[in-house]
C-alpha positions, 0 to 999 in steps of 0.5 A: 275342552269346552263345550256349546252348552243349550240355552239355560243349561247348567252344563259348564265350560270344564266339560271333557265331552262334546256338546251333544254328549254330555247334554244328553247325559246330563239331561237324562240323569236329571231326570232320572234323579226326579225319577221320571218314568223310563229315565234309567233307560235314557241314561243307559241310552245315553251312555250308548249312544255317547259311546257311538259317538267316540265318548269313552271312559271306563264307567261310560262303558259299563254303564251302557252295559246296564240292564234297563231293569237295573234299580237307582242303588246299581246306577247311581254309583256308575252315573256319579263315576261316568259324570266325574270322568267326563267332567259334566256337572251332576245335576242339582245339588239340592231338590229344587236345582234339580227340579229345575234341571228336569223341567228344562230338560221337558221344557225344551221337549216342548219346544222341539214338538216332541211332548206336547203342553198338556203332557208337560203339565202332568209331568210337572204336577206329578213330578214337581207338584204344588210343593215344589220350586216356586219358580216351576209352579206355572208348569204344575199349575198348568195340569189343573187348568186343562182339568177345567178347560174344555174349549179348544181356544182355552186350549190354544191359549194354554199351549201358547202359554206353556211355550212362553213359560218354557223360553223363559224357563230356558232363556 
C-alpha cells in the first residue's frame, strides 16, 4: 500500500502502513537513533498511537508495551523488528543520512510552530555539531549566531532564515 509520504521524507512507495503512521515512526526513530532527548518515548509513542490507529504487527504491539526507561539495546531490536514488519525504511544507513532525517524531522517542527528557530539551532549545534553533514551546518551555525545577536531585528532576520533553510531542507 502506498503511502503520501511528507516533503522531503525519505519514506518510500512499499510502506505497508498509512502515511501518518509510518511518518511519525520513522520520524521518531530518527531521531531516537541521533539520540535527541525523550526520543525513546516518542518512538514508544508512536508505536502507541499506531496501534490506536488500526496499524498492528507483533512487535508494533510490544514495542508500545515498552518502558520509557527501557535502554537503546532493549529498543533497537523491536524498532528494526516493527520497521521490517511494516515496510518503513530504517532511517539512515550512515550518520550523515541520518542526520539528515533528524533535522528534517526538527525542520518541519519549525514550520508547523511547535519548536521555535533558536531551539533548532541548539538542537543542531549539540546533536549534529560543527563536524557534522555539511549540508546541515546552517542549522549549527545557527546556535552561534544567537549567541552574538542581541537586537530583536537580528532575531527576526535569523527565524526568517531558519525558516527558508528549513523549505529548502524539506523541499
Amino acid at each position: 500500500m502506498a503511502i503520501p509520504a511528507r516533503v522531503g521524507s525519505t519514506l518510500g512507495q512499499n510502506v505497508l502502513v498509512s502515511g501518518t503512521a509510518a511518518q511519525a515512526l520513522f520520524d521518531a526513530v530518527a531521531l531516537w537513533e541521533i539520540r535527541s532527548p525523550r526520543a525513546a518515548d516518542e518512538v514508544i509513542a508512536a508505536a502507541v498511537d499506531a496501534l490506536v490507529a488500526g496499524v498492528d504487527s507483533p512487535s508494533l504491539r510490544e514495542l508500545a508495551g515498552v518502558p520509557a526507561s527501557a535502554d537503546y539495546w532493549t529498543l533497537r531490536p523491536l524498532v528494526e523488528a516493527t520497521l521490517g514488519e511494516l515496510r518503513i525504511p530504517y532511517p539512515g544507513p550512515g550518520r550523515e543520512d541520518l542526520e539528515i532525517a533528524a533535522t528534517r524531522v526538527m525542520c518541519a517542527r519549525l514550520l508547523e510552530g511547535s519548536l521555535t528557530a533558536r531551539d533548532l539551532g541548539a538542537w543542531a549545534h549539540s546533536t549534529i555539531g560543527h563536524e557534522g553533514a555539511s549540508r546541515l551546518q546552517p542549522f549549527v551555525e545557527l546556535d552561534d549566531i544567537y549567541d552574538l545577536s542581541d537586537d530583536d531585528a537580528a532575531v527576526e532576520a535569523l527565524e526568517d532564515a531558519a525558516r527558508r533553510e528549513a523549505m529548502t531542507l524539506l523541499g
